[in-house]
C-alpha positions as CSV (number, residue, x, y, z in Angstrom):
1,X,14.9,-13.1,60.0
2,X,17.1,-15.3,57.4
3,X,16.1,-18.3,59.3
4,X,12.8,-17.6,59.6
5,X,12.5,-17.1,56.0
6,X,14.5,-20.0,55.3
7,X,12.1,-22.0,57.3
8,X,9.1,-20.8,55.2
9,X,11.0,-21.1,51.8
10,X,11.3,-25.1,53.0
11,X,7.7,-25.3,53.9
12,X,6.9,-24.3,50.2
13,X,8.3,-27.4,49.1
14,X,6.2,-29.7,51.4
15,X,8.1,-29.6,55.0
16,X,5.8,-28.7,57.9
17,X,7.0,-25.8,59.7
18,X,8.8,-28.2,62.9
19,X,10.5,-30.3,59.8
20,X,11.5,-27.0,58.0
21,X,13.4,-26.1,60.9
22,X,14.6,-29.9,62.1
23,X,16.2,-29.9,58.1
24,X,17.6,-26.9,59.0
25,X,19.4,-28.1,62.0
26,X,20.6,-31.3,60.1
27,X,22.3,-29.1,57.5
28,X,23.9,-26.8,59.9
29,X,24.8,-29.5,62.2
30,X,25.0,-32.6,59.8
31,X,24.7,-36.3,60.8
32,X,23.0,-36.2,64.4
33,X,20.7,-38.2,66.6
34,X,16.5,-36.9,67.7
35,X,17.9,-36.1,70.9
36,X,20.5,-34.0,70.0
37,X,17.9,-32.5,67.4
38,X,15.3,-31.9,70.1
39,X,18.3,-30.5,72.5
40,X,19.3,-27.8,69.3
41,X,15.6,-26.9,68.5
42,X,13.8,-26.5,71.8
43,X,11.0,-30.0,71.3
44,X,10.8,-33.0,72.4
45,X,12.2,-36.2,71.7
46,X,9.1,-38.0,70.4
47,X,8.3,-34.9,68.1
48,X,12.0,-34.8,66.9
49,X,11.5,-38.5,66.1
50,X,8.2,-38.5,64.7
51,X,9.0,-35.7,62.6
52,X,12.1,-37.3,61.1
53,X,10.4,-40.1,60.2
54,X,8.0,-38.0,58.4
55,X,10.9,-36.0,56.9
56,X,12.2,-39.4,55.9
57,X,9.5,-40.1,54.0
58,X,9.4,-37.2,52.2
59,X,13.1,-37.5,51.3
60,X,14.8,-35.0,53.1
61,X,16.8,-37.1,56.1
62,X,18.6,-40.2,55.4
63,X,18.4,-42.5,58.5
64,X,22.0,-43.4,59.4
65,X,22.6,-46.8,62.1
66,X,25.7,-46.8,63.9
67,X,25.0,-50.0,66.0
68,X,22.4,-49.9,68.7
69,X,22.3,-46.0,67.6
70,X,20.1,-44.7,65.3
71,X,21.4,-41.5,63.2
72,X,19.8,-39.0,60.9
73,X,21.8,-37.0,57.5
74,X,20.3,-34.6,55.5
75,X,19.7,-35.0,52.1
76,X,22.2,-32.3,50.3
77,X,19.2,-29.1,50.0
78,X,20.0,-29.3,46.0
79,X,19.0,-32.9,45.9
80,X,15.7,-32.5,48.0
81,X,14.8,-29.6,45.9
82,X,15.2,-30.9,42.7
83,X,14.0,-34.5,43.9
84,X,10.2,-32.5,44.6
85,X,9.8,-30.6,41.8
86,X,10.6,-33.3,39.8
87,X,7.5,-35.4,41.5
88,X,5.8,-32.0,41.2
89,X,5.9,-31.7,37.6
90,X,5.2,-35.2,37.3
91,X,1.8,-35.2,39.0
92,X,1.0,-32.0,37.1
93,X,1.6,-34.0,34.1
94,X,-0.5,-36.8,35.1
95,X,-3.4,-34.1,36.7
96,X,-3.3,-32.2,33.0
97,X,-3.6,-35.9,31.5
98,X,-7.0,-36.8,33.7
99,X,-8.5,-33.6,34.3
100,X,-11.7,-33.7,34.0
101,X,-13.9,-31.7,31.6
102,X,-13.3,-27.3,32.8
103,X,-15.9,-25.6,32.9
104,X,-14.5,-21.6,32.2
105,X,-15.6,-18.7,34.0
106,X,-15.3,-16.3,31.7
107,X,-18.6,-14.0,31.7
108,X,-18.5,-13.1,35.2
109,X,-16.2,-10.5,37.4
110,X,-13.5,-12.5,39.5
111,X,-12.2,-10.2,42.6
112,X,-7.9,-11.4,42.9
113,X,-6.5,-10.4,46.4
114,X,-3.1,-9.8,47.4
115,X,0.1,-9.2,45.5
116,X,1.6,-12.7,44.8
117,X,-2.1,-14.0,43.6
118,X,-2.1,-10.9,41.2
119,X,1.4,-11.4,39.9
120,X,0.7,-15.1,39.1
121,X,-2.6,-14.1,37.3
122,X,-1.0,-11.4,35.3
123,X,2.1,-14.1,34.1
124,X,0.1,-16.9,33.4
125,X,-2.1,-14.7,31.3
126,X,0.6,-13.7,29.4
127,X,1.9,-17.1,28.8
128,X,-1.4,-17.9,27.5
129,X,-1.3,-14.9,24.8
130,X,-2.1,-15.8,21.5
131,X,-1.4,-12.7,19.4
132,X,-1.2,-9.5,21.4
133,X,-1.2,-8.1,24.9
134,X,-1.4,-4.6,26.2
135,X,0.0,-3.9,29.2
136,X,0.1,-0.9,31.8
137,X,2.4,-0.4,35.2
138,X,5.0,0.9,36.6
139,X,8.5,0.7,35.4
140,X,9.5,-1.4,38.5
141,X,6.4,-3.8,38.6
142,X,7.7,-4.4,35.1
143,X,10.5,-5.6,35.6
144,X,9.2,-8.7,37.4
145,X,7.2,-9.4,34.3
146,X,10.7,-9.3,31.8
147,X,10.9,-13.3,31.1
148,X,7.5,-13.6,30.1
149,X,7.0,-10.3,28.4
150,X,10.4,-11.3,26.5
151,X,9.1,-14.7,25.6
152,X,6.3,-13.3,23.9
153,X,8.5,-11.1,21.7
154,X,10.5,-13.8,20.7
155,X,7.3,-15.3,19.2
156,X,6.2,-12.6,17.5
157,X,3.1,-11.4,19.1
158,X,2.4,-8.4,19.3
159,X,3.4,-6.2,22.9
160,X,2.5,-2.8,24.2
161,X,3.6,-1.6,27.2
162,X,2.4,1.9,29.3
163,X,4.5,2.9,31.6
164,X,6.5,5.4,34.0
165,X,9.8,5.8,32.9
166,X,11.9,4.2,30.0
167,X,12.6,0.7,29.3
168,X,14.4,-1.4,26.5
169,X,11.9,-4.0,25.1
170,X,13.0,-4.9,21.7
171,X,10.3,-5.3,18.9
172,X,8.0,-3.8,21.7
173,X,5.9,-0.7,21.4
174,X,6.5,1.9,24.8
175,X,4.9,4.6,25.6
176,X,5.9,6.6,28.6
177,X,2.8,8.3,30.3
178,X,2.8,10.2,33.8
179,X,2.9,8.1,37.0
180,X,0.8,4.5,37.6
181,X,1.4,4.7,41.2
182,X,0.0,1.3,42.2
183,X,-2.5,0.7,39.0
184,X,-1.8,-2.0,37.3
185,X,-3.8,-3.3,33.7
186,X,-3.7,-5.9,30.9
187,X,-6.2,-7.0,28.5
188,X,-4.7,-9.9,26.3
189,X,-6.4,-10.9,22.7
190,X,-9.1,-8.7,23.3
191,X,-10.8,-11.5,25.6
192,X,-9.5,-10.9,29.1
193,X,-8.6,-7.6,31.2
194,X,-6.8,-8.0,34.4
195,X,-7.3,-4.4,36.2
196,X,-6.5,-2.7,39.7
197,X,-4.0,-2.3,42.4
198,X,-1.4,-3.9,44.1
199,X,0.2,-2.6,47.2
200,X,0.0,-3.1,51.0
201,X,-3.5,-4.4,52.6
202,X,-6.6,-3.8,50.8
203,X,-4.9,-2.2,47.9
204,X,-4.0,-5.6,46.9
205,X,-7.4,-6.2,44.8
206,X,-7.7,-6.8,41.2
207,X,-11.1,-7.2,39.0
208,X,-10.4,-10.0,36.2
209,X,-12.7,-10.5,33.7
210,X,-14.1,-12.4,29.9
211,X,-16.9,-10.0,29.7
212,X,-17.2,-8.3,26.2
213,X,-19.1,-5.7,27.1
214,X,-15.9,-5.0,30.1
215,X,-13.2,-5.6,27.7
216,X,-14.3,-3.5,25.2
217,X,-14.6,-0.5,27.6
218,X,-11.4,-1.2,28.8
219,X,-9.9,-1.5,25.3
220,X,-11.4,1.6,24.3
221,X,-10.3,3.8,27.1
222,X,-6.6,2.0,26.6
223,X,-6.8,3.2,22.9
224,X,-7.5,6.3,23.8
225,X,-4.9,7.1,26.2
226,X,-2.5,5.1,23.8
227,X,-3.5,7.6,20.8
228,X,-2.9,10.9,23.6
229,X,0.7,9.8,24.4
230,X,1.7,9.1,20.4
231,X,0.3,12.6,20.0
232,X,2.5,13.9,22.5
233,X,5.2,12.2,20.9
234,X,5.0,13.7,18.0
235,X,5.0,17.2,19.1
236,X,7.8,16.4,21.7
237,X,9.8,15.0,18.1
């Protein structure tokens, strides 16, 4: 399962799956021939070649000659790393640079599937608040929101959280309600809601959504439960 995962984690960065695992042999193995990479990994010798070359390319293998023999190293996994998101963040520099004109999206209703989609939507709306966000979840789904949701704070703007069970948030407003199970909400400057659930299968489906009629239902129906819980933390006082 580790190696499996390890493999996948690699392909993120721009390694086909057979080069994920090929990298992975070269590290574990270290300066070695296609053959003997083919022999280790169950492929043939063509593939094993071919797919070094590639992985040259791409600047994970050094290719090492010995004489008549032809050797491959891997680049140290730090190096490779750092080495793509480097030429990452430079082509989203230059993309951002000669984008052309964006149209928005923002009257309509936008379906977001599954749970890593939903988590990216919900942090990059919240890098993108301008002066306050409301917020509703779970304690633990929360916590995978801390750097951003602490970010914010540091700027000043405004936060309020709902949620299940205590958490520290300084300069935050909390409010502890009963359980959100899987729900999850956000409506940031009064101009976009994020609302739905995340979980296994089809749970994993969120509405998003500019509309002002939307947002203002949403708003209103967050202020209200908002005003229920101070009131029941005043008489709990």
């Amino acid at each position: 399962m580790e190696s499996t995962t390890f493999v996948e984690r690699l392909m993120e960065f721009g390694l086909t799956r057979q080069e994920a695992g090929i990298y992975e042999c070269l590290l574990r193995e270290g300066k070695t021939t296609g053959y003997e990479v083919a022999k280790q990994i169950g492929i043939s010798r063509s593939n094993a070649y071919n797919s070094l070359a590639s992985m040259t390319d791409k600047g994970a293998s050094y290719l090492v000659e010995e004489g008549a023999t032809k050797k491959y190293a891997p680049v140290s996994l730090k190096e490779f790393l750092r080495n793509r998101i480097r030429k990452l963040e430079d082509s989203r520099q230059w993309l951002e640079n000669h984008m052309p004109a964006e149209k928005t999206y923002i009257d309509g209703y936008i379906t977001i599937e599954g749970s890593e989609h939903i988590l990216n939507k919900i942090r990059n709306l919240l890098l993108g608040t301008e002066d306050r966000v409301y917020i509703s979840c779970t304690r633990n789904y929360l916590l995978l929101l801390v750097d951003e949701l602490n970010k914010l704070i540091s700027m000043n703007k405004r936060v309020v959280i709902i949620t299940d069970q205590p958490v520290s948030f300084k300069n935050a407003r909390v409010y502890i309600s009963s359980p959100r199970e899987a729900r999850v909400g956000i409506i940031v400057d009064s101009k976009y809601v994020l609302t739905g659930e995340y979980g296994e299968g089809s749970m994993n489906t969120c509405l998003y959504s500019g509309q002002r009629n939307f947002v203002t239902l949403y708003r209103e129906a967050l202020a209200n439960e908002i005003e229920l819980l101070a009131i029941q933390e005043e008489k709990q006082r």
